[in-house]
N, C-alpha and C positions, 0 to 999 in steps of 0.2 A: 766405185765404178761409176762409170755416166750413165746418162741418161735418156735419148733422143726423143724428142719429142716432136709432132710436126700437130698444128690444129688447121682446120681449114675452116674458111665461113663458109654455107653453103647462102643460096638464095632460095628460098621457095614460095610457091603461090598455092593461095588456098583456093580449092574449089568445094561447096557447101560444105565445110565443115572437114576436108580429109584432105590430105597432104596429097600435092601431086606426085607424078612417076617421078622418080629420081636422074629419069632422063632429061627433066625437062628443067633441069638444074642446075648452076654453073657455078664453080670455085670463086669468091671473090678478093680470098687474101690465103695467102701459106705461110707462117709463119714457124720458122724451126728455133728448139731452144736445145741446146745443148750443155750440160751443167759438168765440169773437170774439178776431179781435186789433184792434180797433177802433171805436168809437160807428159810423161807416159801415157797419160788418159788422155790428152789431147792427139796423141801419136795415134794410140788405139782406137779410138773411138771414132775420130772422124778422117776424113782427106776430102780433099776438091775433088777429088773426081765422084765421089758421093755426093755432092752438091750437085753438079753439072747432072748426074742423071733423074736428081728429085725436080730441074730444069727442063728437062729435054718432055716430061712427062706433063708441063704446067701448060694455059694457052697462052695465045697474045695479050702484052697488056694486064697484067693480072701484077699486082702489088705483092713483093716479097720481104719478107724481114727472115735474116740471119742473130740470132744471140747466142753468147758463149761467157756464161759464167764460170769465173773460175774462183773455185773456194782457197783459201789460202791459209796464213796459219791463224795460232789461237793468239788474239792481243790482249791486253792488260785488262780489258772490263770483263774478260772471260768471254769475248761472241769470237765468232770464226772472221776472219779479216774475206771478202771477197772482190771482184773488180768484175763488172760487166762491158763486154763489146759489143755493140747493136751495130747492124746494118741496114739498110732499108734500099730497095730497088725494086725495077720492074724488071716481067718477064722478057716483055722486048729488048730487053738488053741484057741477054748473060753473058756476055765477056766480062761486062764492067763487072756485074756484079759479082762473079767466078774472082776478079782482078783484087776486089775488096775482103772478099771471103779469104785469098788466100793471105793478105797484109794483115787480117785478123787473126788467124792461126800462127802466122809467125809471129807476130807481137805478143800472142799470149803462151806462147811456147816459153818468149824470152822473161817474161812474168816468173814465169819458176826459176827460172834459170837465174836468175838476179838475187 
């Protein structure tokens, strides 16, 4: 089964010694990883429209990376074969990046399928 993962940086400032309010903090990078052992697990596990709303929730400007490994079979030295998709974009633009997410899932759909 997968796995979603999302890490976010945060920023913060110190005042003597103690972390400030959490309001007073702002996202500087989202990066999601999501890890498939199979076109089904890729079906199940994610859609663009899961994307678009981990979107709709970021602000302007904010640096995005999408990854999507996907584990494959077992080769001759005995490791598991795998193939990673990285994307990287900004908030200010999710169509593009929505546009690349989905050229990524379909390309690693066809990964199995081959």
């Amino acid at each position: 089964m997968a796995l979603t993962v999302a890490s976010i940086g945060f920023s913060q400032s110190q005042i003597e010694g103690s972390v400030s309010n959490l309001s007073q903090n702002k996202i500087t990078n989202l990066e999601m990883v999501v890890t498939v052992d199979s076109a089904k697990d890729i079906e199940n596990t994610f859609k663009v429209e899961d994307i678009e709303k981990i979107l709709k929730e970021t602000k302007e400007n904010e640096v995005i990376t999408f990854s999507l490994i996907c584990n494959g079979s077992m080769m001759s030295n005995e490791k598991k074969s795998t193939i990673t998709y990285k994307i990287k974009g900004n908030s200010s633009e999710p169509e593009e990046f929505l546009t690349l997410v989905t050229k990524l899932r379909k390309s690693a759909i066809e990964y199995y399928e081959n």
